[in-house]
N, C-alpha and C positions, 0 to 999 in steps of 0.2 A: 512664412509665418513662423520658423526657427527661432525660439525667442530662449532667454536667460533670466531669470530661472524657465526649468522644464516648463511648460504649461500644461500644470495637471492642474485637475478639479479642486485642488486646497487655492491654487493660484490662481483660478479662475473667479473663486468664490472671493477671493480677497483684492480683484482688479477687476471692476466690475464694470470701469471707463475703457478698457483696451477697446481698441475697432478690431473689428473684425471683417476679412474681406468675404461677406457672406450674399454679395451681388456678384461679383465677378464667378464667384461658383453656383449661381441662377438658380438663388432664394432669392422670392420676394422679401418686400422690407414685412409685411404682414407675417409671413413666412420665419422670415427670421425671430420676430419678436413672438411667435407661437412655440418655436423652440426655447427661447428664452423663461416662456410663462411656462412649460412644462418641467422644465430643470429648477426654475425656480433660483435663477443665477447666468448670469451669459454661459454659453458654450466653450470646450475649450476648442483648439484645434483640431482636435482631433475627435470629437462631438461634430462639431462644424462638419467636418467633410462627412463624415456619416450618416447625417442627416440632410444635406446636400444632395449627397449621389442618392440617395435612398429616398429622398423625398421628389426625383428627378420625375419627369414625364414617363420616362422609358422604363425606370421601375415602382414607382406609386401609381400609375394610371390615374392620376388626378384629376385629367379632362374627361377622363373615360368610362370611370367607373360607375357612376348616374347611370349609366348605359347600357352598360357590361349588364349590369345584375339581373335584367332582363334574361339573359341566357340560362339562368340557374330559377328564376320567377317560372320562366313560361318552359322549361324543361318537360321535354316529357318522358312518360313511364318508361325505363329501361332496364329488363332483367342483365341485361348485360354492360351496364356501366360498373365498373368496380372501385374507381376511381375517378375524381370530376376535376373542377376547376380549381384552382389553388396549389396545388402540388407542381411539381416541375413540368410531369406531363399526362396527361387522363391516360386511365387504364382502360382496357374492356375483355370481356370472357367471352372467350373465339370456340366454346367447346373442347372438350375433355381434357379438362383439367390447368388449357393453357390459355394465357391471357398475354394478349399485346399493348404496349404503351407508342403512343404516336403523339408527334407536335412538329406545329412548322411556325420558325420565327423570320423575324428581320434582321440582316445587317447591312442597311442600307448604305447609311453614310458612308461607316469604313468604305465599303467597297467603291464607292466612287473616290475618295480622296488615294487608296492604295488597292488596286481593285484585287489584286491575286491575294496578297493575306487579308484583308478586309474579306474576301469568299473563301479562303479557307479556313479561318478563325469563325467566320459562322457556321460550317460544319461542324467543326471542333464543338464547338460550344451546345449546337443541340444534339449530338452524338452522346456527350456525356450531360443532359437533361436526362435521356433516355437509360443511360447508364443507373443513375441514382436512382431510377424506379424501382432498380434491382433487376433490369434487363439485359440481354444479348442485346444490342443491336445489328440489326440483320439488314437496313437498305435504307437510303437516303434517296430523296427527291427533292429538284430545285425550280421551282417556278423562279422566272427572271423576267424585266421587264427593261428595256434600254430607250435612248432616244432614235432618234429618225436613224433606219440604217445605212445611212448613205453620209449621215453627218460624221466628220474626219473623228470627234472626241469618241464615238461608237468604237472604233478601232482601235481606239487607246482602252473603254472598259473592258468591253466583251472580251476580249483576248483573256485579259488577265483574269477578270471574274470567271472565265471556264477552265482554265491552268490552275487555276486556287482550288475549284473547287474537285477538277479533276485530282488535280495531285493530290490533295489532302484526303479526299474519300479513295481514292486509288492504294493508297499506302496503309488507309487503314482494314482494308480489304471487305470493303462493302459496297454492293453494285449500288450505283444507282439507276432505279428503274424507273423514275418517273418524276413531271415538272412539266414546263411550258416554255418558249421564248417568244416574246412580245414585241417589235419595236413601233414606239410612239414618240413624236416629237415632243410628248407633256412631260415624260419622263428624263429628256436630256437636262445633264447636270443635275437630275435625281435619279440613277437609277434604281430598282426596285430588284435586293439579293435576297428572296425569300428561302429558305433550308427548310426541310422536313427531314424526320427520322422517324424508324421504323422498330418497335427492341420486344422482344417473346422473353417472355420468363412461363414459369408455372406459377399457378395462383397463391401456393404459399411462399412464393419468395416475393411476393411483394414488399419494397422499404420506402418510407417517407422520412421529410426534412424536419425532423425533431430531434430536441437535444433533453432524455427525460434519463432519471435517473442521480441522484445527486452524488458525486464521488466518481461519476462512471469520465473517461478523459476525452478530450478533445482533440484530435490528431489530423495535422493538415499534410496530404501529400502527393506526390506530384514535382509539377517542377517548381524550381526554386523561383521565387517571386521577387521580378523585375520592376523598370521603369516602362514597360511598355503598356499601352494602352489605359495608361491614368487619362481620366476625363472621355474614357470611351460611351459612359452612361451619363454622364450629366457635363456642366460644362469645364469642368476641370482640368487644368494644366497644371503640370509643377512650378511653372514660375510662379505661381499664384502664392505658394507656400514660400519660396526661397526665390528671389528675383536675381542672387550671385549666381544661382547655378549659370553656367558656362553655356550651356547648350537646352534645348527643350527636348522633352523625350518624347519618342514617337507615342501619336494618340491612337495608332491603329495596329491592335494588338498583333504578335507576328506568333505565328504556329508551331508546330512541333508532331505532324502526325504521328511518329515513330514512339515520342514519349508519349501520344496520347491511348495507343495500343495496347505499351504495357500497361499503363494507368486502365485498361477495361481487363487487362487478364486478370491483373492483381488485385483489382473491384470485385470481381466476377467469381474470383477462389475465394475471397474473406468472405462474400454472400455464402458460400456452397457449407463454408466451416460454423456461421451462424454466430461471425464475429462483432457484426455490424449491429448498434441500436438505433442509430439514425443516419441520416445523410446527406449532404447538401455537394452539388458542385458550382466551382468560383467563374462564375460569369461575368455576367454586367455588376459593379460593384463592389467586385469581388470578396474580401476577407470580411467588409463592411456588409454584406448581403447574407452571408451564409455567417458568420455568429449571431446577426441578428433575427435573423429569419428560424435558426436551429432553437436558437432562445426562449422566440416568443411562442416557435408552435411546442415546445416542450410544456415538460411541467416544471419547470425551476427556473433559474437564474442560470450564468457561464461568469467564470474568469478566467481571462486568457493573458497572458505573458506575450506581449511583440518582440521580443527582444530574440525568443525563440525558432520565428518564422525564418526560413533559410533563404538567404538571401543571392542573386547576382550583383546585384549591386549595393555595397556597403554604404554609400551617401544616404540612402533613402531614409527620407524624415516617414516620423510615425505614420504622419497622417499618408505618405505617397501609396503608404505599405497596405492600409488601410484601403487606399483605392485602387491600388493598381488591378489592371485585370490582363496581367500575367494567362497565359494557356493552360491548360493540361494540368488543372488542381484541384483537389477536391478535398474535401472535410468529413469525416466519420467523426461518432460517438462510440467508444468502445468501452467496456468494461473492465476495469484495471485487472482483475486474472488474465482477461484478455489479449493485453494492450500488447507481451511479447510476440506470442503466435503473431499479431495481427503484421508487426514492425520486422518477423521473421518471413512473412508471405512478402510485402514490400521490399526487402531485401533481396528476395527470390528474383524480383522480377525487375530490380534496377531502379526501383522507386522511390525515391527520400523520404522517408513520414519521420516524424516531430510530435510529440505531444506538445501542444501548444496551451492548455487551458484543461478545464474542467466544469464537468454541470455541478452546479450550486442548490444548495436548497433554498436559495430565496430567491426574488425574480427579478436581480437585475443586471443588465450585463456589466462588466468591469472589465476593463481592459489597461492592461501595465507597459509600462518604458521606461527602462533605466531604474526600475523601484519604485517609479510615480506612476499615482494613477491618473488615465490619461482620459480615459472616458469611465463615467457610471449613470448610465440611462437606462430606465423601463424599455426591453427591446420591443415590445409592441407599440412603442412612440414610432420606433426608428422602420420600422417592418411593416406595420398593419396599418397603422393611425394618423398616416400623412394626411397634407388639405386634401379636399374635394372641392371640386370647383362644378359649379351649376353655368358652366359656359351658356351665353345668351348664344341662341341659334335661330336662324328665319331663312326660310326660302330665297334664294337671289334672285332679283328682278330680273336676270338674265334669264331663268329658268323656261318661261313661259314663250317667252321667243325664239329658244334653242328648240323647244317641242314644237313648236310652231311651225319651223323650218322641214317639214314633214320630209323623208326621204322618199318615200311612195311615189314623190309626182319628180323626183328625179327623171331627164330621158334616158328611156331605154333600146337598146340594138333594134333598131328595125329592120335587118335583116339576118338570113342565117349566117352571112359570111362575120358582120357583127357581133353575131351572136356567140360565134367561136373565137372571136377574136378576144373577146371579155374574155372567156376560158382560162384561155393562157396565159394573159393577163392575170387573172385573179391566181393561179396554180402558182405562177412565178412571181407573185408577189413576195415581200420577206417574210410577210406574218403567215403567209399557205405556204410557203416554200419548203422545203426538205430541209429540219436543222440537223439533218446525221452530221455535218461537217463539223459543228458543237458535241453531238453528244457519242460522237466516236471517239471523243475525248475520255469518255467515262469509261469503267470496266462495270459490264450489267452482268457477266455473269459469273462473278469472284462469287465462292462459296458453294455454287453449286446447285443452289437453288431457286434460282431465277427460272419462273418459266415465261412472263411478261415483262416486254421494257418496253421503253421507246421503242417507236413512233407506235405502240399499242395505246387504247382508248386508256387502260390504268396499267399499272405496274402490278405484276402477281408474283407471289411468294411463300413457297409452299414452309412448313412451319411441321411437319411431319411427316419424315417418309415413309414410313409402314403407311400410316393411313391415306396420306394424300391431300390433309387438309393444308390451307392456306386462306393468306391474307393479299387483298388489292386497295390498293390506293390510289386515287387520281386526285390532283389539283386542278380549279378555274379557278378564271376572276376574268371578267371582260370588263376596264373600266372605261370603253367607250358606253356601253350599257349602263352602269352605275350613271356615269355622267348625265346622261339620259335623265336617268330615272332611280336614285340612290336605291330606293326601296326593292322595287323588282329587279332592280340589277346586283341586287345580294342574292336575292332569290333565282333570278338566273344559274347565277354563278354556284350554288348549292346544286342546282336542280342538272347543270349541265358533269357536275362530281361525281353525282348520285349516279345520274344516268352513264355515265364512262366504266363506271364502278359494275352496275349491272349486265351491261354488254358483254362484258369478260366473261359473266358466270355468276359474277357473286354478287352476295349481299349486304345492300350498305345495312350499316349500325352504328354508328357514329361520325362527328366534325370536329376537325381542330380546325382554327383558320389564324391567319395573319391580316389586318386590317393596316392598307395604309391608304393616307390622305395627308392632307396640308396641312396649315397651321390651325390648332383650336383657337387661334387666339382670332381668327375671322370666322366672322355668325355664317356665313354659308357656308364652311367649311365644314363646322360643325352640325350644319341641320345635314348634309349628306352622308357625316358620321351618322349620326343618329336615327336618320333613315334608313341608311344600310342594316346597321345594328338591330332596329326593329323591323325588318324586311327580314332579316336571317333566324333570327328569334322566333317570327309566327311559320315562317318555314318550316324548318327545324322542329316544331312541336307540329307541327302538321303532320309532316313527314315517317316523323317515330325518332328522329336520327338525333341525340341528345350532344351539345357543344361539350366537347371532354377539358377543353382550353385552347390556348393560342397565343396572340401576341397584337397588342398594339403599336404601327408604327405610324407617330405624327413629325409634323412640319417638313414633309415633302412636298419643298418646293424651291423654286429656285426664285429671290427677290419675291414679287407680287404673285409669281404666278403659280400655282399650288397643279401638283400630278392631275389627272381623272380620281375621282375615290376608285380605292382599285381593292374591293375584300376580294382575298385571293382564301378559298377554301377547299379543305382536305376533307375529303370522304373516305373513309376505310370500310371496307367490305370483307366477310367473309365467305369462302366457298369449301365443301365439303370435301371435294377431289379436286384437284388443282388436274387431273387426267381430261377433267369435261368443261374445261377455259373456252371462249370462244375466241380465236383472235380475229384481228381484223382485214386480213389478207384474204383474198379471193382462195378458194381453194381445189375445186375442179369444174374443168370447163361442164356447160348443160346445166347448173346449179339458175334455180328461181331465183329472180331479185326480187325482195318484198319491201315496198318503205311504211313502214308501222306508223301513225297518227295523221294528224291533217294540216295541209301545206295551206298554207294563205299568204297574203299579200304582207309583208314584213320586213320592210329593209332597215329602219332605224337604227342606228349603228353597225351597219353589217358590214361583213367583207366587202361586199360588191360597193357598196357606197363610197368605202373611203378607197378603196385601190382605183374606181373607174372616174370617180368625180372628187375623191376628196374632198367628203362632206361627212360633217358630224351634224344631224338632225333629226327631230322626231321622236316616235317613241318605241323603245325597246319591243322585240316579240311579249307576248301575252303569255303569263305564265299560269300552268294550270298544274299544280302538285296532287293533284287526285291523278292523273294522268299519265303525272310522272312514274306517280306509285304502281300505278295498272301496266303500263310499259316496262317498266324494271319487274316486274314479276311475269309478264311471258317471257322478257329476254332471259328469264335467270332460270325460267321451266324448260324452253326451247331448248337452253344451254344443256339442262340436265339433263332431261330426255331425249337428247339426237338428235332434238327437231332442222336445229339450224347448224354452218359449217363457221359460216364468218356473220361478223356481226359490226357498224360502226353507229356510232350517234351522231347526229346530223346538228352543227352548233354552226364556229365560223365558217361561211364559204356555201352551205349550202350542202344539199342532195351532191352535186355535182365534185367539189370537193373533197368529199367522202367515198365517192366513188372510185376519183383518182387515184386515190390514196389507195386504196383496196385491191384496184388492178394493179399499181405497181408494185407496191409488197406480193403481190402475187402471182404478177407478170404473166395475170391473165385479162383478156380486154372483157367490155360488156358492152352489149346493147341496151340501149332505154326506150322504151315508148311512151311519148307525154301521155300521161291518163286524160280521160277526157273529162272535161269542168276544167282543166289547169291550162295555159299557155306553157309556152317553152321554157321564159325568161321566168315565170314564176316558180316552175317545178325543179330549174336548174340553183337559184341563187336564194331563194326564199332562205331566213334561218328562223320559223317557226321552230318554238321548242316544243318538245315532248316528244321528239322522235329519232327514227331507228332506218338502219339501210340495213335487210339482215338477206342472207345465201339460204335457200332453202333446200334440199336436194329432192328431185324431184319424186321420190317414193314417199318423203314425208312431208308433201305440200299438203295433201287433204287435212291428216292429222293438226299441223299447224294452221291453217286457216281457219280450220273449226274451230280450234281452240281461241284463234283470235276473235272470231263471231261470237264466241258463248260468252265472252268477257267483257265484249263491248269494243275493243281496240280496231280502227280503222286496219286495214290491210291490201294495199293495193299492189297487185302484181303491175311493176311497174321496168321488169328487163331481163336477162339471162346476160350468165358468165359464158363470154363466149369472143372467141379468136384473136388477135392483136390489135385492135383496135375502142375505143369508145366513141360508142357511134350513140348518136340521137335522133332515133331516123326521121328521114326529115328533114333535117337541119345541117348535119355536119359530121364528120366522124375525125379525130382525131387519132394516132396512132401512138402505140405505148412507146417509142423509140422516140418523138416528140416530144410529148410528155413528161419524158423521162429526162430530156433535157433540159425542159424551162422549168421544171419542180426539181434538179437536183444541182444543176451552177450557180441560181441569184446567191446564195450566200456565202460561197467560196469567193466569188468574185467579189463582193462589197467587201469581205475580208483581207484579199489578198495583198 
């Protein structure tokens, strides 16, 4: 699109026949002609791409936002929300005086097309979300989702997307304590790289992405801005603008932890000097995303000079500059007495900043090249005021047949030697399997405060040492459940956050989530959005636990065939002494086993269905959030008061599963005795929710059973921690040395 004369806005206005390639950068023709009726003149080039990437699915929520608003409608009361939807990343007040910001996004694609920076660049990227709040960040967590683990492309992502994501949070010195690995065949050739971040500030140093103040400068800094990952948010390539260039530039942005470091010291000190009036960092869209966004949530106008933005690469036309989404940049507002201190700290620390622009007192953005102005748009066209689309959505005929296919009358072991044979099976499967051989990759406990990681039910992370207070987090998302059943399999997926969350100790108070699914542009695609969405929403206001924000990602799929809806959601928790954690490891022998709620008949998407039959049918466990809520409040009293030692929540796999897991982190065995009403096969694989495996010791079983009686909560003394073995008597007994082997080789092997 390099044309003679410049194509500023005088030329635009005066060539009012030029084409423009405003489909190939994926605007509709309606689309197009909407920006046209709001400029009141075609677009120039550099309009065009800013309104492109910014009107893109991934940053307008166009299909989604009908939707979305629901979260902020049916919100409920929260003394502790300080900050919600809209901003980079929701705030909340965790007690005395300090308040934490959390979000977990997508970066899908990249990471399948180039998986180790495609996963480390989604780091990067929501590390400094977290940044701009005006936070530390203190620990990252990565729900991941792959295809079949045995199919050869598996060993082309996985590797790389845990090398990205390792090196990138490894170097920037933040454990990561917590995530999931998923493998499904729905997923291959979509995998699913969700990131979460974790950032503590104290309550007055909260910053938001506004640009107010008129005279006050615009300073962008960081590193210097490339050709890499143009068209990483909408569909944009640079041949699109310049079809001579020689070569295309990579679409999948490439990292830089080491510059992203210092970009958090040098962030971190201009907060502490009370340099900063606003703040935006360059993601999806980059230069295009944060003047427009800083603009419109300001009180004035910006004019910004391109010519000033420092460059690696000297070719780059206006518009690439505009899109490119370059790593490790971010954008302040500062006050011109300011502006040297600020440009003296970024010196300090090896930082480039640039005054680029200035806030205006009128409200429109302008933007220059070469002396021409290149863009002058209302930034709330380009930020806030993109389409909305009322996508047509309906149940698919398949639905009814899928539930149909009930898992319940699946056959079951009819013997005990069968019955142990499933065991091992379902332990050794990839999805119950040991993923230490992945997440040894990570460092959990850089900084020193790690007192939960992996393989713990959430991630905990103390946030002050005198007192001992901290924060947990856990991520779900089953979308074999979703699949099932959009609605409750959001609710699931909440309720199994919630409940991981509590187990540790603490208490949830908030959601961020990442929703992904297939194409909007198919009606059942979008009613399982839209299910889920109101599935998590009446949740959620049920619950207490108020959506802080998150991220939509759509059109994952590959050709016809669209992922499971898979909402993958963050619960954070707080706990008062991170000293009274419950982990999940067995802890001495002679301890009660108790399993907290009621076990029924529930195979519907369960472990044991697809590992022993590979079968997707039927309908999800039955969710009961009052239950939830009654079960998270003895786990988190139990916690407090000494009641119990270990504690797990009983999701994929079952009672039995959980069990596993706990003697071998503990590398203590147990006994089980089936209660009676239950069969073997039902009490071992059942994944009824709303429940709990917890250690009791046995001076403080009275105490905790009464308490479970006066509350209502089931409690069935249901084994003891006890010798090298897990036995079911009865039936079978397994040895931890067994155990130990077909839960910690499947995924070394399928890797190797």
């Amino acid at each position: 699109m390099s044309r003679t004369p410049l194509d500023t806005v005088e030329h635009a206005a005066a060539t009012p026949d030029v084409e423009l390639p405003w489909a190939e950068l994926g605007l509709k023709k309606d689309e197009y002609e909407r920006v046209v009726e709001i400029l009141g003149r075609r677009p120039t080039g550099a309009e065009l791409a800013m309104y492109s990437v910014m009107w893109s699915e991934h940053c307008s929520y166009k299909s989604s936002k009908v939707h979305l608003r629901q979260f902020g409608e049916k919100a409920p009361e929260s003394d502790a929300m300080l900050v919600g939807i809209g901003e980079n990343a929701g705030v909340v007040d965790v007690g005395q005086g300090y308040a934490v910001t959390f979000k977990v996004e997508s970066h899908n694609h990249p990471s399948y097309v180039e998986p180790y920076q495609g996963a480390a660049t989604g780091v990067g990227g929501i590390v400094r979300d977290i940044i701009a709040m005006g936070a530390r960040p203190v620990a990252v967590v990565d729900p991941l989702r792959f295809g079949a683990a045995d199919h050869p492309d598996t060993k082309r992502v996985l590797p790389g997307v845990v090398a990205g994501i390792g090196g990138y949070g490894n170097c920037l010195g933040l454990p990561n304590i917590g995530g999931e690995v998923v493998f499904d065949a729905c997923y291959q050739g979509n995998p699913l790289v969700n990131a979460g971040a974790i950032g503590v500030m104290r309550h007055e140093d909260i910053h938001l992405a506004k640009a107010s103040g008129a005279g006050n400068k615009v300073i962008l800094y960081g590193a210097r801005t490339g050709g890499d990952g143009i068209g990483g948010a909408s569909i944009l390539a640079s041949e699109t603008f310049d079809d001579a260039k020689p070569s295309k530039r990579p679409a999948v942005q490439v990292g830089d932890p080491f510059q992203e470091k210092l970009l958090i010291e040098c962030t971190l000190e201009a907060f502490r000097e009370k340099l900063v009036v606003g703040i935006q960092d360059l993601g999806a869209a980059g230069l295009s995303c944060a003047t427009s966004e800083l603009a419109s949530n300001g009180s004035g106008g910006m004019r910004v000079t391109l010519d000033d933005v420092p460059l690696r690469d000297s070719t780059l036309s206006p518009e690439e500059i505009l899109m490119s989404e370059s790593q490790e940049r971010m954008c302040a507002v500062v006050e011109p007495e300011k502006v040297d201190r600020f440009l003296e700290i970024c010196e300090k620390w090896d930082v480039i900043a640039t005054v680029i622009g200035e806030v205006t007192d009128g409200d429109r953005l302008e933007i220059y090249w070469h002396g021409g102005k290149i863009v002058d748009v209302d930034p709330r066209t380009v930020a806030h005021e993109g389409p909305v689309y009322e996508r047509p959505y309906a149940r698919p005929d398949w639905q009814d047949a899928l539930q149909a296919d009930d898992a319940n009358k699946l056959p079951r072991p009819e013997t005990s030697e069968e019955l142990r044979d499933q065991v091992l099976k379902l332990v050794s499967s990839p999805n119950q399997a040991s993923k230490s051989w992945i997440t040894s990759q990570y460092d959990h406990f850089v900084q020193g405060n790690t007192v939960l990681a992996q393989p713990e039910d959430s991630g905990m992370i103390r946030i002050d040492e005198e007192t001992g207070l901290g924060v947990a987090i856990a991520t779900d998302g089953n979308g074999r459940y979703a699949k099932l059943d959009p609605y409750h399999g959001a609710q699931l997926a909440l309720a199994e956050a919630y409940r991981n969350v509590a187990t540790t100790g603490a208490k949830p108070l908030a959601v961020s989530d990442c929703l992904n699914f297939g194409s909007p542009e198919d009606p059942a695609v979008m009613w399982q959005f839209a299910e889920a969405v109101r599935g998590l929403a009446d949740a959620c206001q049920q619950l207490g636990t108020p959506v802080t924000g998150g991220n939509v990602s759509l059109y994952n799929q590959t050709g016809e065939a669209a992922i499971h809806p898979t909402p993958v959601v963050a619960v954070l928790g707080v706990i008062d002494d991170v000293a009274r954690r419950t982990p999940v490891a067995f802890q001495e022998e002679g301890q009660l086993l108790y399993l907290l709620g009621d076990t029924r008949e529930e195979f519907g998407g369960s472990a044991w269905s697809q590992v022993i039959h590979d079968h997707l049918g039927g309908l999800p466990p039955k969710v009961d959030l009052e239950r939830e809520r009654l079960l998270a409040e003895i786990l988190i009293s139990a916690s407090r008061d000494g009641m119990i030692d270990s504690a797990h929540d009983l999701s994929d796999g079952g009672l039995i599963q959980a069990v596993v897991e706990s003697a071998l982190l503990g590398d203590k065995g147990a006994r089980l005795i089936v209660p009676d009403g239950l069969d073997a096969f039902t009490f071992l694989f059942s994944e009824s929710a709303g429940r709990a495996v917890v250690a009791v010791p046995r001076s403080e079983e009275l105490r905790f059973t009464d308490m479970c009686g006066a509350r209502g909560l089931p409690a069935t003394r249901v084994g003891v921690v006890d010798g090298d073995t897990v036995e079911v008597q009865g039936e079978f007994a397994l040895t931890l040395s067994e155990l130990r082997e077909a839960h910690e080789s499947t995924i070394p092997a399928l890797l190797a």
